[in-house]
Backbone as a chain_set.jsonl record, in Angstrom:
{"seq": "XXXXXXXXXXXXXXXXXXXXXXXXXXXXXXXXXXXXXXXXXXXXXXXXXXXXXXXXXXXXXXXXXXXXXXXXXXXXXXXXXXXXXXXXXXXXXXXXXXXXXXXXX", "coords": {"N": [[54.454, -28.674, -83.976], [52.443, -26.798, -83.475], [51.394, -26.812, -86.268], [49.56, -28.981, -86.8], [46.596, -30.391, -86.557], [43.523, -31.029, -84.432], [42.06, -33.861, -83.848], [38.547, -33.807, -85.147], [38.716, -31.114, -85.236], [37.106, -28.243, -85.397], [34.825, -29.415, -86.255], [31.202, -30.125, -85.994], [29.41, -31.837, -83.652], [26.24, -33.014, -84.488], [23.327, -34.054, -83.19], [20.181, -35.785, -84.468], [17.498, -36.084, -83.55], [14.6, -38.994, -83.608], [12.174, -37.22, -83.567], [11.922, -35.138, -84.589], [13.613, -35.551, -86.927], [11.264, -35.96, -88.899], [10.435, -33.944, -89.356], [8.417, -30.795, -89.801], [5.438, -29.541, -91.346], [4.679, -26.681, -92.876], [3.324, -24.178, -94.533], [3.272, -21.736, -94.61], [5.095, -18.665, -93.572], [5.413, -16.459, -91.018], [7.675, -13.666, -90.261], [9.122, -11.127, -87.974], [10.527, -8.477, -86.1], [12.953, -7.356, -83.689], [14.98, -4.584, -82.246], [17.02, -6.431, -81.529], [16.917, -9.79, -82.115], [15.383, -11.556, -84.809], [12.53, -13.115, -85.501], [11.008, -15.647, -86.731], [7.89, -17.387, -87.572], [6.26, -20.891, -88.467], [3.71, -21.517, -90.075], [0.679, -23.372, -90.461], [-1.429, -24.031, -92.963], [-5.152, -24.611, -93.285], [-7.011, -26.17, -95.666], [-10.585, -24.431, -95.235], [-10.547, -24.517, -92.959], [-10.581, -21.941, -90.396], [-8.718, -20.842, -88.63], [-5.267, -20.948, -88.291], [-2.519, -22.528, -87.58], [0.329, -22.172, -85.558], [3.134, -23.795, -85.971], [5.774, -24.032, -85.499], [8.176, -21.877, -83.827], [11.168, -19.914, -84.681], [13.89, -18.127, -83.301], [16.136, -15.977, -83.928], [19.368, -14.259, -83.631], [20.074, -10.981, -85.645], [22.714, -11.868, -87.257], [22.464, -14.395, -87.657], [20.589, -14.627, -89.342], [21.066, -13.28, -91.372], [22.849, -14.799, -92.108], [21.622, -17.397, -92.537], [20.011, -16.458, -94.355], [21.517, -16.068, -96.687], [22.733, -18.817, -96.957], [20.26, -19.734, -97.931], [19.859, -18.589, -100.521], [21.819, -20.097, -101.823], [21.448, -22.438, -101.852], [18.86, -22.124, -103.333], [19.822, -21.657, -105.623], [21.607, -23.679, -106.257], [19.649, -25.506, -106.323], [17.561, -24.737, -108.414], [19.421, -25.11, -110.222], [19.857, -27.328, -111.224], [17.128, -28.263, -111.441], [15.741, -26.653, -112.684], [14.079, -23.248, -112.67], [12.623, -22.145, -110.369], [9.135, -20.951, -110.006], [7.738, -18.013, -109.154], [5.666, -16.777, -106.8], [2.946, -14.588, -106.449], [2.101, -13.43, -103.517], [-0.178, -11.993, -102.927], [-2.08, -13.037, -104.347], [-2.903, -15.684, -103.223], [-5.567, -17.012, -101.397], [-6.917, -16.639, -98.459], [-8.297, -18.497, -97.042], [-7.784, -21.078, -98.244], [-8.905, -21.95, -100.537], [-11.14, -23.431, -99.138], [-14.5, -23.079, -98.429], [-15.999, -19.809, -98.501], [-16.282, -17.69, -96.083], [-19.802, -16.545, -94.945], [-21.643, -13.912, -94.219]], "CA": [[53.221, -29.079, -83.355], [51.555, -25.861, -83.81], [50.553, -26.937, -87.607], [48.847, -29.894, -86.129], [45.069, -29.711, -86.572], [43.329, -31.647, -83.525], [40.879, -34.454, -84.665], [37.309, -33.239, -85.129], [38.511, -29.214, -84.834], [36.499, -26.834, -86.344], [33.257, -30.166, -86.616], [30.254, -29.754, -84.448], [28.588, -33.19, -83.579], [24.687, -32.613, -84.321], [22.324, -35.173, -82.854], [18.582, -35.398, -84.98], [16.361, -37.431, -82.851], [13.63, -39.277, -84.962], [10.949, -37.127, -83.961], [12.892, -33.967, -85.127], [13.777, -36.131, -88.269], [9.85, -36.332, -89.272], [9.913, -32.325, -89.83], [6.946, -30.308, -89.907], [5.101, -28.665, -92.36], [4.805, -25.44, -92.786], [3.204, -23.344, -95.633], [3.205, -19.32, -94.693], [6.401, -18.083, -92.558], [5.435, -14.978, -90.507], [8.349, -13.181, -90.417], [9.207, -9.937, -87.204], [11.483, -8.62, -85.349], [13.527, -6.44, -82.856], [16.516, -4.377, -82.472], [18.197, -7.755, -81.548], [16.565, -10.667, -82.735], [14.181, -11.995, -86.033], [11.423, -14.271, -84.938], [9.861, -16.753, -87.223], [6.608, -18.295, -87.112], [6.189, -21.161, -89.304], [2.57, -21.887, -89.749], [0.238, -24.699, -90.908], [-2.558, -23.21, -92.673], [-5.76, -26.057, -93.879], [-8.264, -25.655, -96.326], [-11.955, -24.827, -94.847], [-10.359, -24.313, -91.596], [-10.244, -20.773, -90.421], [-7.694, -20.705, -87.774], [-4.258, -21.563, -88.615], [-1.619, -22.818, -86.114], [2.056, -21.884, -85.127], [4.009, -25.322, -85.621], [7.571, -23.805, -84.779], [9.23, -20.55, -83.895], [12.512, -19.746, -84.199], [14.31, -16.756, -83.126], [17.852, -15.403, -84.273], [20.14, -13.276, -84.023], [20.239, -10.682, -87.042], [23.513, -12.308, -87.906], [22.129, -15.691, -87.877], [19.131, -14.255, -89.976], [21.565, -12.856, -92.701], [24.012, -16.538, -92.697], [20.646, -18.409, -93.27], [19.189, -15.831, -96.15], [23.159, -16.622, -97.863], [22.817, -20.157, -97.008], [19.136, -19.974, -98.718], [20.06, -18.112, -101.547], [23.074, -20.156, -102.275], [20.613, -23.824, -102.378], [18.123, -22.271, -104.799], [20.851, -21.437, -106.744], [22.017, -24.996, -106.321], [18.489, -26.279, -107.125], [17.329, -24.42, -110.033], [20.459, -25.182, -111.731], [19.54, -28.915, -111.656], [15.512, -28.668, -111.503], [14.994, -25.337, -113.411], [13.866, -21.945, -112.006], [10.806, -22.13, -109.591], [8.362, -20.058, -110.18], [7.3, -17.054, -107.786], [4.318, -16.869, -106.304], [2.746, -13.596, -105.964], [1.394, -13.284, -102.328], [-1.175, -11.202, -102.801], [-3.237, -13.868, -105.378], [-3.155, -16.562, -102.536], [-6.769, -16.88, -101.24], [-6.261, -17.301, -96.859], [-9.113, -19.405, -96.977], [-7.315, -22.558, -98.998], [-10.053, -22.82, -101.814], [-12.001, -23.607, -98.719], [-15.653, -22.425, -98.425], [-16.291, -18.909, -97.917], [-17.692, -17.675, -94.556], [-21.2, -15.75, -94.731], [-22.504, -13.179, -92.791]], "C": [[52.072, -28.122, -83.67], [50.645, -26.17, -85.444], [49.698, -28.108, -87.507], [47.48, -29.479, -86.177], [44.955, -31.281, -85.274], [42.058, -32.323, -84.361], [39.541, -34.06, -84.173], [37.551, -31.288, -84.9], [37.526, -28.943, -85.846], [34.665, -28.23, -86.93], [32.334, -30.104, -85.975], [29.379, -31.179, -84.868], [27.284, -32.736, -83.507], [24.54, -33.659, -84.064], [20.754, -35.028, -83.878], [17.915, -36.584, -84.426], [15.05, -37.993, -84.026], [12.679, -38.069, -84.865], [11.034, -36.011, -84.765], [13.017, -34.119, -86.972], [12.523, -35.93, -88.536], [9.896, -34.692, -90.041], [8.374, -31.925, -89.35], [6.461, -29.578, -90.729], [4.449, -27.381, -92.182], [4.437, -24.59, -94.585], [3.097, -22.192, -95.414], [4.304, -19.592, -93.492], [5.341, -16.558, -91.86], [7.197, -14.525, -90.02], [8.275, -11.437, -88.976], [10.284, -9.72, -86.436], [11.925, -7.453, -84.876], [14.488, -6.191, -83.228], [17.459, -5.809, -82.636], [18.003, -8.725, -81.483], [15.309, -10.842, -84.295], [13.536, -13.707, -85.45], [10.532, -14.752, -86.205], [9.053, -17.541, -87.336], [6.462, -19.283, -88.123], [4.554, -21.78, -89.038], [2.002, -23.144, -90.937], [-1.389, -24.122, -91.575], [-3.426, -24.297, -93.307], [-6.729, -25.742, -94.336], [-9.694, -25.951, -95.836], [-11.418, -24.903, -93.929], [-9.913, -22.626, -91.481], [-9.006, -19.974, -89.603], [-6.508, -21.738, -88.488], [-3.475, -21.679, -87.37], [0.353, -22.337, -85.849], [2.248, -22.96, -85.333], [5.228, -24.971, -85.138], [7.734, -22.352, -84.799], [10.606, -20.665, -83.523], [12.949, -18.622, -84.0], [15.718, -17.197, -83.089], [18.221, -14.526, -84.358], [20.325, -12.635, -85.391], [21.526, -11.337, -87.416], [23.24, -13.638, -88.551], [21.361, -15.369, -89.194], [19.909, -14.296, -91.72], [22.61, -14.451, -93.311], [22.393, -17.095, -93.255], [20.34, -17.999, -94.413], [20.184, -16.219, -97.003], [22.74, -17.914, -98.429], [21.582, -20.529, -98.065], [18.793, -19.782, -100.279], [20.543, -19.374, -102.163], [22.341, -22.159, -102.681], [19.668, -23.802, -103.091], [19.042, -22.137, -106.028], [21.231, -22.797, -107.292], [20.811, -26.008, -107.115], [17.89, -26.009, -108.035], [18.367, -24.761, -110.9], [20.334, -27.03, -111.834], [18.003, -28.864, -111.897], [15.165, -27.598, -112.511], [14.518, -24.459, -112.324], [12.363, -22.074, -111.218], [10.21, -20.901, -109.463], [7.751, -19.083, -108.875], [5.937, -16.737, -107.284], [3.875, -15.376, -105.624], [1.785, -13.847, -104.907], [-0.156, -12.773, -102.012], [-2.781, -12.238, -103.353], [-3.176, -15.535, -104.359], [-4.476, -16.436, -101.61], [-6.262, -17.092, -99.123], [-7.283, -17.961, -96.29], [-8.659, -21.111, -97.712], [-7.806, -23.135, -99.872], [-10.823, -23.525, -100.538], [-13.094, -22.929, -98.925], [-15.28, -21.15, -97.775], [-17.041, -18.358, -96.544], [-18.468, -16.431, -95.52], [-21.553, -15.289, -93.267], [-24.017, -13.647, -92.585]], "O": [[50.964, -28.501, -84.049], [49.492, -25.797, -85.663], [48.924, -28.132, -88.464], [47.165, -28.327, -85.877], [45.768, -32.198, -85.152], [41.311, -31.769, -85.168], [39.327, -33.963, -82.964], [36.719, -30.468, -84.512], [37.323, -29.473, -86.938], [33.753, -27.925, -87.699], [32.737, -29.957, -84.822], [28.879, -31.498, -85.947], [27.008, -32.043, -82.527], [25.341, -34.498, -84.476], [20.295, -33.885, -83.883], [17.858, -37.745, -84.831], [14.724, -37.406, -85.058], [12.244, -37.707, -85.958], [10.209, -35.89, -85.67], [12.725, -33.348, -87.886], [12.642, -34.808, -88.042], [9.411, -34.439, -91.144], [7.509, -32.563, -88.75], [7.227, -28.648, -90.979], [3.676, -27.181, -91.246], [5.224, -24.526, -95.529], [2.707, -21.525, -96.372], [4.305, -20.534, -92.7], [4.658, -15.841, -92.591], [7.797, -15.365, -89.349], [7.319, -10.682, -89.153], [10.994, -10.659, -86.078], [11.496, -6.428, -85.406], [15.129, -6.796, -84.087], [18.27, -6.138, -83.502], [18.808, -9.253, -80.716], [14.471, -9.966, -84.507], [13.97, -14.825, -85.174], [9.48, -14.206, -86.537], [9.451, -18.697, -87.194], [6.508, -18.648, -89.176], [4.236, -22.382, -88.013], [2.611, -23.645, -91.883], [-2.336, -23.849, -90.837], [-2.755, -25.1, -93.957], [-7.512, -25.047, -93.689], [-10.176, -27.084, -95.851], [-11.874, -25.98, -93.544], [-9.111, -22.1, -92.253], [-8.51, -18.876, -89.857], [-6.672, -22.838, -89.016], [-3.708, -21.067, -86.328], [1.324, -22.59, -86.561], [1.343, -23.598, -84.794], [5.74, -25.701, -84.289], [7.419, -21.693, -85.79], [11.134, -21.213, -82.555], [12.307, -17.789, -84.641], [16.3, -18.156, -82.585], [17.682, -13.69, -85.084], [20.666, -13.363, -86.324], [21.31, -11.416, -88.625], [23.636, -13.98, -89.665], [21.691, -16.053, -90.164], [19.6, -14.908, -92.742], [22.896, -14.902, -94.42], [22.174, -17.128, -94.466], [20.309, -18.712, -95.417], [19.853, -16.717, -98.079], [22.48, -18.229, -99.59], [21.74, -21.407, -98.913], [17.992, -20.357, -101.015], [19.812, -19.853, -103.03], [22.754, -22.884, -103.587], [19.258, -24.83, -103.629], [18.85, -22.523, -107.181], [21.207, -23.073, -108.492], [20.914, -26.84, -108.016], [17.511, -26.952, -108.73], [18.275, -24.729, -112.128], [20.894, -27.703, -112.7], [17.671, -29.653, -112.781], [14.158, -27.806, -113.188], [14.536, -24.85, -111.157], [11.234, -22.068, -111.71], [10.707, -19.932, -108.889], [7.389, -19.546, -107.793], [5.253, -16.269, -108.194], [4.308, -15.008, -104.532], [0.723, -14.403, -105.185], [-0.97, -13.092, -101.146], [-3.951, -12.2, -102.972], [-3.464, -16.54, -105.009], [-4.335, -15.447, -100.891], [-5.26, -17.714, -98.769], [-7.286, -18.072, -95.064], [-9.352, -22.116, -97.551], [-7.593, -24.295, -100.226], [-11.323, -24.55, -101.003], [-12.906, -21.978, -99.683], [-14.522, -21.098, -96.807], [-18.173, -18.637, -96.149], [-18.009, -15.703, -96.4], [-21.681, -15.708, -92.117], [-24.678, -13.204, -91.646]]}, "num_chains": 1, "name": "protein.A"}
């Protein structure tokens, strides 16, 4: 009996409600964190608008933090080897205006 697996062991039933399903978009992560969690901001930023918005935070446990970076690694890996290598985007040469208008003093 003991070699017996029980039906559904080791599966976890997720639910995704529609509105959940829709996602949200998100172009800049802020990224911080404590002894014992990492907090992520995912933000919404819009060209010619000067304020950007929070759309989601999540907070995790550093363990969580380090399974997701694996898990993240391990699907570009998956997707450059079918799409090709995506290109990196140096941070610094992103404008935080959006090719919107400049403010004036």
């Amino acid at each position: 009996m003991a070699d017996q697996k029980q039906p559904n062991q080791g599966n976890i039933n997720i639910e995704l409600s529609d509105e959940v399903a829709e996602g949200i978009y998100s172009n800049l992560a802020i990224i911080t964190h404590s002894p014992t969690e990492f907090i992520i901001d995912f933000v919404k930023m819009m060209p010619g608008i000067p304020k950007a918005k929070v759309k989601s935070r999540i907070i995790l446990t550093p363990q969580h933090v380090k399974r997701l970076m694996m898990a993240l690694k391990d699907n570009i890996s998956k997707y450059e080897s079918v799409h090709g290598e995506i290109k990196d985007v140096d941070g610094h040469n992103i404008p935080f205006n959006m090719g919107g208008p400049t403010a004036q003093a």
